[in-house]
C-alpha positions as CSV (number, residue, x, y, z in Angstrom):
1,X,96.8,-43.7,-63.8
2,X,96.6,-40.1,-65.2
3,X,97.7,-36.7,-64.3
4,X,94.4,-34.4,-63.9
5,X,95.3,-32.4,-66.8
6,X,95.2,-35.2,-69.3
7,X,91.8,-36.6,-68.1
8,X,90.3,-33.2,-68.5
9,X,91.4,-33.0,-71.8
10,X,90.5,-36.9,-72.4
11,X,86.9,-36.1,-71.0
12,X,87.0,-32.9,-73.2
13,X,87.6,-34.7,-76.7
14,X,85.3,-37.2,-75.4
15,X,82.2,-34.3,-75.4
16,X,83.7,-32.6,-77.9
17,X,83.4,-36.5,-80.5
18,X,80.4,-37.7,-78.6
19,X,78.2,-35.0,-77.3
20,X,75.0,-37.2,-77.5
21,X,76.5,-40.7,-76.4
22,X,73.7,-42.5,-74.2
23,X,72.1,-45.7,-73.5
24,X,71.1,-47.8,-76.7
25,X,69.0,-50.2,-75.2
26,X,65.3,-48.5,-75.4
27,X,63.4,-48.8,-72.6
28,X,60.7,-46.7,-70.6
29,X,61.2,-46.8,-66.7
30,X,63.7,-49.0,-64.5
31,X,62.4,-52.2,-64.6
32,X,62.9,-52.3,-68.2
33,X,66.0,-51.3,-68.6
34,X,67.5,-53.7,-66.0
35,X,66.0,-56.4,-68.0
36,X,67.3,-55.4,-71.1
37,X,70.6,-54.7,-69.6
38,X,70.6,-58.6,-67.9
39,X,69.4,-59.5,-71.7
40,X,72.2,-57.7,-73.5
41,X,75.0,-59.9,-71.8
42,X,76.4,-62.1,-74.8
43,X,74.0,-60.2,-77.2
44,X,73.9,-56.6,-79.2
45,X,71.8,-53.9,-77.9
46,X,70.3,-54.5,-81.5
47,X,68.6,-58.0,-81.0
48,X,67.9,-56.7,-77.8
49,X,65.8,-54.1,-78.4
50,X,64.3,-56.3,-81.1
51,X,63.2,-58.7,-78.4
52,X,62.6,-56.3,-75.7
53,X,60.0,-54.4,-78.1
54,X,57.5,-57.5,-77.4
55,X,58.6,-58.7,-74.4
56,X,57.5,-55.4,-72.8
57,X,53.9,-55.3,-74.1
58,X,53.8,-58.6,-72.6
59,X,55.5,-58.1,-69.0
60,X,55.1,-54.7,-67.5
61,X,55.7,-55.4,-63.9
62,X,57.8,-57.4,-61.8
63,X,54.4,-59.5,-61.0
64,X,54.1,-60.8,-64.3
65,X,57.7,-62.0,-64.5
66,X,57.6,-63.3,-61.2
67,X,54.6,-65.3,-62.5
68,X,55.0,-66.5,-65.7
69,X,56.3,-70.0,-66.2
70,X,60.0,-70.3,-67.0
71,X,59.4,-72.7,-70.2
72,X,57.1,-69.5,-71.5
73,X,59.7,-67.0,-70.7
74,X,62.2,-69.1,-72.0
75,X,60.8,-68.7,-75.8
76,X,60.3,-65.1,-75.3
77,X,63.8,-64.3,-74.6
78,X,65.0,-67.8,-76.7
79,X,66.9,-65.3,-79.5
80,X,69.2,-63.2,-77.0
81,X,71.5,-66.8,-76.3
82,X,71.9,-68.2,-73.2
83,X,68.1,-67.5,-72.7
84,X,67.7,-70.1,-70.0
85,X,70.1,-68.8,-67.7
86,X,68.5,-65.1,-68.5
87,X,64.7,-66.3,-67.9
88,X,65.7,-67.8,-64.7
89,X,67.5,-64.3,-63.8
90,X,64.2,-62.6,-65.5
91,X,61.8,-64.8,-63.0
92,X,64.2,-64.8,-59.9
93,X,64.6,-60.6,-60.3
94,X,60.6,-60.1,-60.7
95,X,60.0,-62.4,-57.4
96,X,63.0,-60.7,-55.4
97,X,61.5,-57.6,-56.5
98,X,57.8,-58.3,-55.5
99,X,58.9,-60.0,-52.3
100,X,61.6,-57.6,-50.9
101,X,61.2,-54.2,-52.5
102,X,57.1,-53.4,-53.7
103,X,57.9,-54.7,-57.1
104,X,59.9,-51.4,-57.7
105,X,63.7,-51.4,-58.9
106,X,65.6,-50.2,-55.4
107,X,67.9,-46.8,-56.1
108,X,70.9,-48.2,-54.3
109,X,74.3,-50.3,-55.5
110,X,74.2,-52.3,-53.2
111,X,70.1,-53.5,-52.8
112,X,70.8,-53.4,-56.7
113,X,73.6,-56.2,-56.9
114,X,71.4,-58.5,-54.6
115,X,69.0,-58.8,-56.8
116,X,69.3,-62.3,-58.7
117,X,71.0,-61.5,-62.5
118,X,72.3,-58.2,-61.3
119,X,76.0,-57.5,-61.4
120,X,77.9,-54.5,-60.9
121,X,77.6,-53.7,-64.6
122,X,73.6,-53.9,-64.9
123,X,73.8,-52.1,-61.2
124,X,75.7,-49.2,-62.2
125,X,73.7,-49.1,-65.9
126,X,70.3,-48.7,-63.9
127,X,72.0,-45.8,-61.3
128,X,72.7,-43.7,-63.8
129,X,70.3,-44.1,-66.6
130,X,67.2,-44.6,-64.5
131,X,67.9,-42.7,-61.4
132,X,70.2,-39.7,-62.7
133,X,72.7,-41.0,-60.2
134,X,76.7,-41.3,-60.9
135,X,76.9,-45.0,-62.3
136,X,80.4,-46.2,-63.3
137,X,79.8,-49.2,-65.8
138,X,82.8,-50.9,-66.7
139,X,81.8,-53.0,-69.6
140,X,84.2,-54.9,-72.3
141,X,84.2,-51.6,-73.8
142,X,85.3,-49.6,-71.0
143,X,87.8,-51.9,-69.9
144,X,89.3,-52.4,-73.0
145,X,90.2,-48.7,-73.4
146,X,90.5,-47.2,-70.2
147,X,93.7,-49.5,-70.4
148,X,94.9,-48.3,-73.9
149,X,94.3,-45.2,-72.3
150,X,96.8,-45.5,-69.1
151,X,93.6,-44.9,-66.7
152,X,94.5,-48.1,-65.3
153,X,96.9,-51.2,-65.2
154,X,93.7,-53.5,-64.0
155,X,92.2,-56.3,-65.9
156,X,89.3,-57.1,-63.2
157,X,86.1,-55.0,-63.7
158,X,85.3,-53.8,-60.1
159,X,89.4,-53.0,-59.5
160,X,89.1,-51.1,-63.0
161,X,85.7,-49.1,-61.7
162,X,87.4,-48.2,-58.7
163,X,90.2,-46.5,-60.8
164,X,87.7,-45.1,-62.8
165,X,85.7,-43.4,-60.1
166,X,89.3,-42.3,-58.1
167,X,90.5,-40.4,-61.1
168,X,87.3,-39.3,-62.7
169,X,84.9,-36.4,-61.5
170,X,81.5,-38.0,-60.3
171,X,79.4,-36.4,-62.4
172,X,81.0,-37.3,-65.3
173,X,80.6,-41.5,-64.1
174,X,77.7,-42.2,-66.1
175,X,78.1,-40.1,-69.2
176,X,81.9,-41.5,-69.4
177,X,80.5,-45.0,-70.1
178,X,78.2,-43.6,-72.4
179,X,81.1,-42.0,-74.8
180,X,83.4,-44.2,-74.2
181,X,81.2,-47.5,-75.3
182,X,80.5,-45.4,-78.2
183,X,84.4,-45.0,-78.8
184,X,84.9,-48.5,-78.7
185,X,82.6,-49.4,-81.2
186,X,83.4,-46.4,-83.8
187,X,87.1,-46.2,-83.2
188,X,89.1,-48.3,-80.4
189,X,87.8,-51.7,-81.6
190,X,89.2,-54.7,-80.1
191,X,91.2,-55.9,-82.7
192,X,91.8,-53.4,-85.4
193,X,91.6,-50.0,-83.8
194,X,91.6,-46.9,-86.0
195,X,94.6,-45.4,-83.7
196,X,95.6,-43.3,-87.1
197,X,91.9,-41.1,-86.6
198,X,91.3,-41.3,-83.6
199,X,91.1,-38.1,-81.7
200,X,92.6,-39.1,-78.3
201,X,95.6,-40.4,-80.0
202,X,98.1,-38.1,-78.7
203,X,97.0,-38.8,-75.4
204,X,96.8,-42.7,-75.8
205,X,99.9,-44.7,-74.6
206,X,98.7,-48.0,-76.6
207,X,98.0,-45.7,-79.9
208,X,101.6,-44.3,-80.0
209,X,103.0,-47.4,-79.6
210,X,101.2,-48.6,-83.0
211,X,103.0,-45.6,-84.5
């Protein structure tokens, strides 16, 4: 855990090296972006938005997944791996959302992560990108570097959101995620990290110990 002087000037280096860090998976209102978020487990936002590009002039409400036959949904989504686990989520989340919610994408954590292929993760990604509303999203990324960083000593996702949202200002929840995922995949890598460029380094417990 930091000192509130450090994460200021963590979250200030973070603006100042990633002023227009956002969501890569494309999308146009909720529903899509929770499917391509359920989608994007195990795959890059890349193939993703590849697949999604189709998939979308195909399925635009929670109706048509709810309706389409699981075999068919199957091949649509067969290039994004473990596509039979995600069509059964796909169908599952269209008929949870016709049956329970108007076919609309509910605004709240916790009507989010009942929802059948919804996690935390995919919960918090649809608060903040869709609504405007603070969304922590602790992905592999995020994880990964909020503990090189000292911002927490947890491995488990939800215990490592919670230490997130203790130490960092709400409004800065979603757009965190944002630059720090885009950290991770320009600089703190998993296994070589460019500690000698990177900009946080002086604040980085795991970088100085590389030195």
């Amino acid at each position: 855990m930091r000192n509130k002087a450090d994460i200021e000037k963590i979250l200030d280096i973070l603006n100042r090296e990633y002023p227009d860090a956002r969501c890569s998976l494309d999308h146009a209102n909720p529903l899509e972006l929770i499917v391509a978020t359920i989608l994007s487990a195990q795959c890059t936002d890349e193939r993703v938005n590849k697949v999604t590009s189709g998939l979308f002039r195909k399925y635009k409400t929670a109706g048509d997944y709810s309706a389409v036959p699981l075999t068919q949904l199957e091949e649509d989504i067969r290039s994004t791996g473990f596509f039979r686990n995600k069509a059964k989520s796909l169908k599952g989340l269209g008929e949870a959302l016709v049956e329970k919610h108007g076919g609309r994408v509910p605004e709240t954590l916790d009507e989010l992560v009942r929802l059948p292929g919804v996690g935390r993760k995919t919960a918090n990604v649809v608060l903040g990108v869709a609504f405007g509303l603070p969304g922590m999203v602790v992905d592999t990324h995020v994880g990964r570097i909020a503990g090189r960083l000292g911002l927490t000593e947890n491995t488990d996702p939800v215990k490592i959101e919670y230490d997130l949202m203790e130490q960092l200002p709400r409004d800065r929840w979603t757009v965190f995620g944002h630059q720090v995922i885009a950290h991770g995949r320009a600089v703190c890598t998993a296994r070589n990290p460019r500690c000698p460029v990177c900009a946080m380094l002086q604040l980085c417990p795991f970088g100085q110990s590389r030195n």
